[in-house]
VOGU-3710 file (C-alpha; in Angstrom, 3 decimals, decimal comma):
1> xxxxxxxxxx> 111,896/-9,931/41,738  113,120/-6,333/42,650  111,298/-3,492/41,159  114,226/-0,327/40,960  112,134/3,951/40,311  114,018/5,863/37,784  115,792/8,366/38,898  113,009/10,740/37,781  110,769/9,598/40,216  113,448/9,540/42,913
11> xxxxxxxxxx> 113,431/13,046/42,138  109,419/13,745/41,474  109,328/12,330/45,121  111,659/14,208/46,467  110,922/17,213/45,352  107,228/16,477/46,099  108,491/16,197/50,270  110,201/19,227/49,879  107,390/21,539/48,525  105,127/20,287/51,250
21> xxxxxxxxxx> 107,772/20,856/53,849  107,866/24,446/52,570  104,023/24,711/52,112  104,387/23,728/56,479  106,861/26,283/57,137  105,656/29,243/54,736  101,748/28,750/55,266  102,007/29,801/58,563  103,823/32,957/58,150  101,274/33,974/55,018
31> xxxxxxxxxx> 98,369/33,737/57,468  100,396/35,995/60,019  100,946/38,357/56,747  97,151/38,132/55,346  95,647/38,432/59,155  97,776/41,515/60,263  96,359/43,305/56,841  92,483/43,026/58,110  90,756/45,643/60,430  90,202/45,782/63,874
41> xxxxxxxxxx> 86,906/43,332/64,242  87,920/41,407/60,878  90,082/38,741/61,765  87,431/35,912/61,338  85,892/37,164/58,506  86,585/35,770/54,896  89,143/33,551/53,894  92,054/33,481/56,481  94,455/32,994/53,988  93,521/35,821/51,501
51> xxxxxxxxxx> 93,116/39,462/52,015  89,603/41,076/53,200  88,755/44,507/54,886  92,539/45,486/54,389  93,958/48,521/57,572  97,400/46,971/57,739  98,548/51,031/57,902  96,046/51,389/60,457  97,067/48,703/62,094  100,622/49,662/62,189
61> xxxxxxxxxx> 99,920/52,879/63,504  98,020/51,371/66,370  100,683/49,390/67,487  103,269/51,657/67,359  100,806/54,315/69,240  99,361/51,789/71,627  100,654/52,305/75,451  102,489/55,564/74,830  104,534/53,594/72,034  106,087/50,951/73,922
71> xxxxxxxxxx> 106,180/48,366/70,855  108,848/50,718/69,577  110,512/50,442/72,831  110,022/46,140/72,732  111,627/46,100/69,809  114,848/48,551/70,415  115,250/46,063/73,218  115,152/42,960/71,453  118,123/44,926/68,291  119,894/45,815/71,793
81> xxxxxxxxxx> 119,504/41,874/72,975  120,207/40,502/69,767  123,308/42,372/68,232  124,845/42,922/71,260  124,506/39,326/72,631  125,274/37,698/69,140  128,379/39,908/68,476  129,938/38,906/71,671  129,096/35,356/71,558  130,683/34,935/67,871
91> xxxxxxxxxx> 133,815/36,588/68,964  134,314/34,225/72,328  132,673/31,311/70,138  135,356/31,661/67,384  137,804/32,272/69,776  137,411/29,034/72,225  136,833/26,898/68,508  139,729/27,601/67,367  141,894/27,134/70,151  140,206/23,901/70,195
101> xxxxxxxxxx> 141,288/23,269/67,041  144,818/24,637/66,539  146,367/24,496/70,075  147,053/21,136/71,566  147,357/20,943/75,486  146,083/18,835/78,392  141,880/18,322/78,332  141,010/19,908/74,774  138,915/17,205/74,200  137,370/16,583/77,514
111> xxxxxxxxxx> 136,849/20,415/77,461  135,372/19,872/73,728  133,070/17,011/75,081  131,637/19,239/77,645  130,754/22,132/75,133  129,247/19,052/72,960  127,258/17,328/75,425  125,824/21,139/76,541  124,571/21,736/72,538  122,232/18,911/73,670
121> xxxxxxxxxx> 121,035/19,904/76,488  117,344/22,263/75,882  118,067/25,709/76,928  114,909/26,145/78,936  116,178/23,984/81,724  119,273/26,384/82,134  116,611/29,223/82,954  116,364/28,495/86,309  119,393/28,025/87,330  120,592/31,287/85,695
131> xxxxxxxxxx> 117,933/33,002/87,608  119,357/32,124/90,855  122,542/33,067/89,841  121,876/36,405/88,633  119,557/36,882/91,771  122,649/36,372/93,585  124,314/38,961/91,959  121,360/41,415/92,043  120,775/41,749/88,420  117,765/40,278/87,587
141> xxxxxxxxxx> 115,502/43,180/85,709  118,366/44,274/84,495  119,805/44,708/80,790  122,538/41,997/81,847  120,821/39,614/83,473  119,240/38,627/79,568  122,771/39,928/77,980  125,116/37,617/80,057  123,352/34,398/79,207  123,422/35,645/75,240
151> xxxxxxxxxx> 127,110/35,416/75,213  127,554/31,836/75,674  126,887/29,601/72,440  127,804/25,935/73,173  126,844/25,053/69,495  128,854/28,557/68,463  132,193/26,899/69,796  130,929/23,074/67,870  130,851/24,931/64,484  134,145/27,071/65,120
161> xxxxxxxxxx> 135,908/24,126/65,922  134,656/22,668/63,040  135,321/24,946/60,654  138,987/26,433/61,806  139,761/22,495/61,367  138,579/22,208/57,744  139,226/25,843/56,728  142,373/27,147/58,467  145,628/25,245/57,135  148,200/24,680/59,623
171> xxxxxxxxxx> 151,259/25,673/57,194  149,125/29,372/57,013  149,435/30,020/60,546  152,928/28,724/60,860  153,833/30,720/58,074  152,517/34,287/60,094  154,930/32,683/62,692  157,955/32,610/61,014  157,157/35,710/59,635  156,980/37,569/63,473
181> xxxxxxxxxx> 153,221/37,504/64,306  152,189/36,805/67,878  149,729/34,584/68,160  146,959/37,246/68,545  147,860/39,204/65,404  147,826/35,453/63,666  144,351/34,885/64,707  142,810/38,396/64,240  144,666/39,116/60,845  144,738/35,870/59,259
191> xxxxxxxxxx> 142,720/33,455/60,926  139,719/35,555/61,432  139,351/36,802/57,996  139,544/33,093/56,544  136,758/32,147/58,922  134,331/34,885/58,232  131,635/32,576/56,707  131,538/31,088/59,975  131,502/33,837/61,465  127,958/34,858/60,002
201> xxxxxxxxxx> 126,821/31,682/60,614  127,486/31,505/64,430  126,051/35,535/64,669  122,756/34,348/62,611  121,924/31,928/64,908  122,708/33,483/67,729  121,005/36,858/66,808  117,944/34,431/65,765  118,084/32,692/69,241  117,836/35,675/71,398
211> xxxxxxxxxx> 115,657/37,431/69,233  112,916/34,567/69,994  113,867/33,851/73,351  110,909/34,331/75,399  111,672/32,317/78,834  114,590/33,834/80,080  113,391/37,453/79,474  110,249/36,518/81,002  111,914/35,291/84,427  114,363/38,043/84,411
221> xxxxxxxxxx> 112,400/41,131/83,526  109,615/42,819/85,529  110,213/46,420/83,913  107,943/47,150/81,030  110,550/49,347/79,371  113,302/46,631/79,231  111,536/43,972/78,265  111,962/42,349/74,342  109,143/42,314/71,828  108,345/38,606/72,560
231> xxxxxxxxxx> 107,561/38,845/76,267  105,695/42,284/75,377  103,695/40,342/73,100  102,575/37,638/75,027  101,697/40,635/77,866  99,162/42,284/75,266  97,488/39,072/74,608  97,164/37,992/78,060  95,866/41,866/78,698  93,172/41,432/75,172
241> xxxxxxxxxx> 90,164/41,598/78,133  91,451/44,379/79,622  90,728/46,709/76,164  93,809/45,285/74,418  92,552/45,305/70,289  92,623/41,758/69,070  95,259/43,144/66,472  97,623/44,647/68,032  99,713/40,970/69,030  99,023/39,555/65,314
251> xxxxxxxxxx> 100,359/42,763/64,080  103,366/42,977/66,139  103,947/39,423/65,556  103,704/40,280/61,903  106,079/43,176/62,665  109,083/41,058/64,608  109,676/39,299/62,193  110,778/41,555/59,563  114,397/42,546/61,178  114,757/38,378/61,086
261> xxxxxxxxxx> 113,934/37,984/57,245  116,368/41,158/56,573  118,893/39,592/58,440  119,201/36,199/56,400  118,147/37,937/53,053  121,184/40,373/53,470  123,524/37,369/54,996  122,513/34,118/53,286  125,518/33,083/50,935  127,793/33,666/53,940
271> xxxxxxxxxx> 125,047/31,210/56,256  124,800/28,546/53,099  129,119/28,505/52,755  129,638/28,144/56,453  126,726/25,397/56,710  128,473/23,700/53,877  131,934/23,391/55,665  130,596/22,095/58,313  128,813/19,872/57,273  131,510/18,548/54,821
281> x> 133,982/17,819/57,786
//
């Protein structure tokens, strides 16, 4: 005899998963919240999830005092990283996607298999390599030797490809054609606008992914003043015995995160639409 759950407590269930896979993700960031409000010498004391002994100005100004101000520096790098890396690598991501998807010629799919098989492959064991190629070159502790690397997004060109295929009707672009565009007023004037939600979606992840990229900075950088806010975070907490204040990572943690929250606040409905194609097709 087969027992069958309304679909009430389908949904009780479901729902119930759901909150605890928020309560995993969001508890986290409220103790990095609560713990960069409490004074220098506080951290352990009362409950670590509610406010006590609350200096989160002091603690603000410390960190952006500390060192001559070099957290401001940390994170002007990290903007500079991010936009600059994720702006690039949309535009050559949308590019290569939808020539993948709209131009037929010899090894677009072997080409297309390559990009996929890449997406699986963990970023951390391209560090290396990219090291000794940038070596090479002489510019390691440079700006470009963390820049280059930003520009390339395998999983970029996956979700372009994607979406120019469900999104971008054939009959449009042939239509541009007849009318006299070239093929690179077609895909900046009528392609590009159509895939715009894309567009934020590739640039969010990418500007997330080199925001929090710690590895490849670390390897590349030796210069204090170039490096990103995670590697300069990790330095002050390796440096807490040598008169480092216990608050000033947690802080700055606190404080790195911000431009990332803006980011998807301000950007959201364009991330949730292009998801949503893609994962339609």
């Amino acid at each position: 005899m087969t027992t069958t759950r309304s679909p009430l407590t389908e949904r009780l269930v479901v729902n119930a998963l759901l909150g605890l896979m928020a309560l995993y993700t969001l508890i986290p960031l409220w103790w990095l919240f609560v713990s960069a409000t409490k004074g220098e010498g506080y951290l352990h004391q009362g409950s670590p999830l509610w406010f006590s002994h609350f200096d989160l100005g002091g603690n603000l100004d410390r960190v952006f005092s500390f060192q001559g101000g070099v957290f401001s520096s940390w994170l002007a790098n990290s903007a500079l990283y991010s936009l600059v890396g994720a702006t690039v690598s949309t535009l050559l991501s949308v590019m290569a996607g939808f020539a993948l998807a709209k131009y037929k010629f010899r090894g677009r799919e072997t080409i297309f298999n390559v990009v996929l098989a890449s997406v699986l492959i963990p970023a951390p064991m391209f560090a290396l390599p990219l090291f000794l190629m940038l070596a090479k070159m002489q510019l390691t502790d440079t700006y470009w030797a963390v820049l280059f690397p930003s520009f390339v997004s395998p999983f970029g060109v996956y979700l372009s490809r994607v979406y120019a295929s469900a999104s971008v009707p054939d009959e449009l672009l042939e239509a541009a054609r007849i009318d006299g565009a070239g093929e690179q007023r077609t895909f900046f004037r009528i392609a590009l606008p159509v895939m715009a939600p894309a567009l934020v979606t590739i640039f969010l992840f990418q500007f997330v992914s080199v925001w929090n990229n710690y590895l490849l900075p670390a390897l590349m950088i030796n210069d204090a003043s170039k490096l990103p806010v995670t590697v300069g975070l990790v330095q002050w907490r390796s440096e807490f015995a040598n008169g480092v204040p216990s608050m000033l990572p947690i802080t700055g943690a606190f404080v790195s995160l911000v431009p990332l929250l803006v980011a998807f606040v301000a950007l959201q409905r364009f991330w949730r639409s292009g998801l949503t194609a893609g994962a339609v097709k």
